[in-house]
Structure formats: C-alpha cells, structure tokens
N, C-alpha and C positions, 0 to 999 in steps of 0.2 A: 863137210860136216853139216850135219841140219840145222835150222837155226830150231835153239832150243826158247820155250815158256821165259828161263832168264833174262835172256837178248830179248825177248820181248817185249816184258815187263822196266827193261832198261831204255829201251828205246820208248813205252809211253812214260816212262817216270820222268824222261829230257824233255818231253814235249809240252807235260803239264806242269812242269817248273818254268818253264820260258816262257808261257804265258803268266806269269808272274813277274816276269822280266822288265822294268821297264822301258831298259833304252833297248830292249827287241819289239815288244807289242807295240809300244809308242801310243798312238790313237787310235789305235784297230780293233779296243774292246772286245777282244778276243772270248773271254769270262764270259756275253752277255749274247754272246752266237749260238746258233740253234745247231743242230747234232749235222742236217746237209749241209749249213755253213761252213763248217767246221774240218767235215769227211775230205774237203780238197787239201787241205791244208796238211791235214794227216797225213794223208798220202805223200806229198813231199816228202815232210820231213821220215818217215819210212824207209820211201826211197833213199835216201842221206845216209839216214842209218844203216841201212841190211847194204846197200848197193849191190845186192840182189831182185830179185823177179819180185813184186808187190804186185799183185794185181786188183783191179779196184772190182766191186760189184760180180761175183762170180755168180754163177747161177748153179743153184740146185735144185734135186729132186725131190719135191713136197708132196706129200700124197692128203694131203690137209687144206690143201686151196684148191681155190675153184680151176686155174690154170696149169695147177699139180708143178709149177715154179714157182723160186723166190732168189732173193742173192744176196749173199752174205757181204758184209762190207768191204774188207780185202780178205784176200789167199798170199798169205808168206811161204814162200816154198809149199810146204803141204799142209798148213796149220792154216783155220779158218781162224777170224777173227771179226768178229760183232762189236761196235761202239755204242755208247749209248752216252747222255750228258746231261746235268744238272745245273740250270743257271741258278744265282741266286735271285734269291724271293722265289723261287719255283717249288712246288710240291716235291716231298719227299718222293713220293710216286714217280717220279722220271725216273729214278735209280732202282728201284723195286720188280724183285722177280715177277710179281703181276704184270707189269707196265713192260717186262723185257721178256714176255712171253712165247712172242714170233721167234727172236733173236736165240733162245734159249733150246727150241725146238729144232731150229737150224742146227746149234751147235751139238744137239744130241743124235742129230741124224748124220754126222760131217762122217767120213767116210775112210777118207786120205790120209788124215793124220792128225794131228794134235787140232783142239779148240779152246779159244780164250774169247772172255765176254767182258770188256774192260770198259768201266763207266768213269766217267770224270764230273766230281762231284765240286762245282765251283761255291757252292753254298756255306754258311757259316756253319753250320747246323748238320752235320755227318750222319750218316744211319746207322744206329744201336747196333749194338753186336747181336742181338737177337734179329736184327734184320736180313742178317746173312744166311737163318737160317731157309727162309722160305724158299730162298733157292735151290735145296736141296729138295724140294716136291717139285717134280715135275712133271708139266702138263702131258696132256692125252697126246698123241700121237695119231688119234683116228681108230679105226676099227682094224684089227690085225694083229700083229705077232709082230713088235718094232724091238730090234736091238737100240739101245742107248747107249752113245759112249759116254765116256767119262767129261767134263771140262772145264777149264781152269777161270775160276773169277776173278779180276785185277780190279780193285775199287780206290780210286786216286781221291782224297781228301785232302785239306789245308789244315792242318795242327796249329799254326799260329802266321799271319803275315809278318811282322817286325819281330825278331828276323824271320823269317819264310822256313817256315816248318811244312814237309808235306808227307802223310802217311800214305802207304799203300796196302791195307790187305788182300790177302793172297789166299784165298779159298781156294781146291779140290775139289769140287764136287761129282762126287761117285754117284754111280747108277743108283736108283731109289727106284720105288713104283709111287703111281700118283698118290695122293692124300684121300 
C-alpha cells in the first residue's frame, strides 16, 4: 500500500513535537537549526517511521534553471516532499509562498506521485490564515505549455508550550494560473 499524505503528516507531526521534548533535544537546540541543519535529522527520523525507501535530495527536471536540475528534499515511495523552517525571531518570510518559491515549482512539476511542502514554524508568532492563501498563485514555470499538479501544504505551528499544544494546517492546493 502507498504511503498515503496522512502517514506523512503523522510522521512530521512526531518530529515537531519531539523537538519540544526535553529529555529527547536536551542541548541540541534543535528550534534554532537552520532548514540543512535540520534535513539530516529529518531523514532519520523518516526512515524510523516509513521503514521504507526515503531517499534524500532527488533530482529533477527543471526547465527554469540554468542547469535545467534541481532536488527536492526527499522522495517517500513516490511522493516528493519539500521542507522548509522558521526559527524564532525569524521573519515571517521563511514560511511564505514567496520565499518557497523554488520549492513550490518543484512540487508542481513532480511527476510520480503525490507532493507535500511542509514547513515548521518554531516562532511564537504563526502565519494568518490569509497567509495560506498566496500559495495558491503560483509562479511561472517558464515559457511553454507546463501541467501543474495539485499539492499538499503541512504548516506545523506551536498553539501553546505549557502544556505543548501543536497545530497543523492542512491546505490542497489545486491547480490555479499565475496572479
């Protein structure tokens, strides 16, 4: 059976709780790691999870860069999946369809099978629900005739530390043309 969007969203919802953990983080400031800090770690715990095929840094066909490559963060069976993270004191812009531009373009060009763009927002301070919608304009593709697939946002936020409240929203977002 494929691993479905759910399992997915279940295995980043373990990851970004346990970095609130403390007798698991301990002194490893996990919260204050930058997104390649971060992607090894990921990977592990993935592999933990699925105990299936994770593959790190896949490459795709980009017709929008200069080397017409790029590589998505992992490949879960056939589902791309893009990370992206917000420390705090960081600009709301780390989490922002602007700022996950690349990331976005990737996953509307993914091919195989399902895609998810899951950002981890360690900030006090969560993006408005009108921030969700910018994702749903999406960028150019280049010059030509581009299918866009569909694919799935995961946006992990902190609702309260004492006790550890953590939300997830779960966007769709469907084909659109650019703005």
């Amino acid at each position: 059976m494929p691993v479905s969007i759910n399992q997915i969203q279940s295995a980043f919802d373990l990851l970004f709780r346990s970095f609130f953990e403390r007798s698991f983080v301990k002194s490893l400031g996990l919260k204050t790691k930058t997104e390649r800090q971060l992607l090894p770690l990921i990977r592990v715990g993935l592999l933990c999870y699925f105990k299936k095929e994770v593959i790190p840094e896949v490459e795709v066909a980009t017709s929008w860069t200069k080397s017409k490559k790029s590589r998505i963060d992992f490949k879960i069976e056939k589902t791309a999946v893009e990370f992206a993270v917000r420390n705090p004191g960081r600009s709301k812009a780390n989490v922002s369809a602007r700022s996950n531009q690349s990331e976005i373009k990737k996953l509307l060009k993914w091919k195989e099978g399902k895609s998810v763009l899951v950002l981890f927002d360690f900030s006090r301070e969560p993006l408005p629900s009108n921030g969700f919608a910018e994702f749903r304009i999406h960028p150019s593709l280049g010059k030509g005739n581009h299918s866009k697939n569909a694919f799935t946002l995961l946006y992990f936020h902190i609702e309260s530390l004492k006790p550890l409240e953590v939300s997830c929203h779960r966007k769709e977002i469907r084909r659109t043309s650019k703005a």
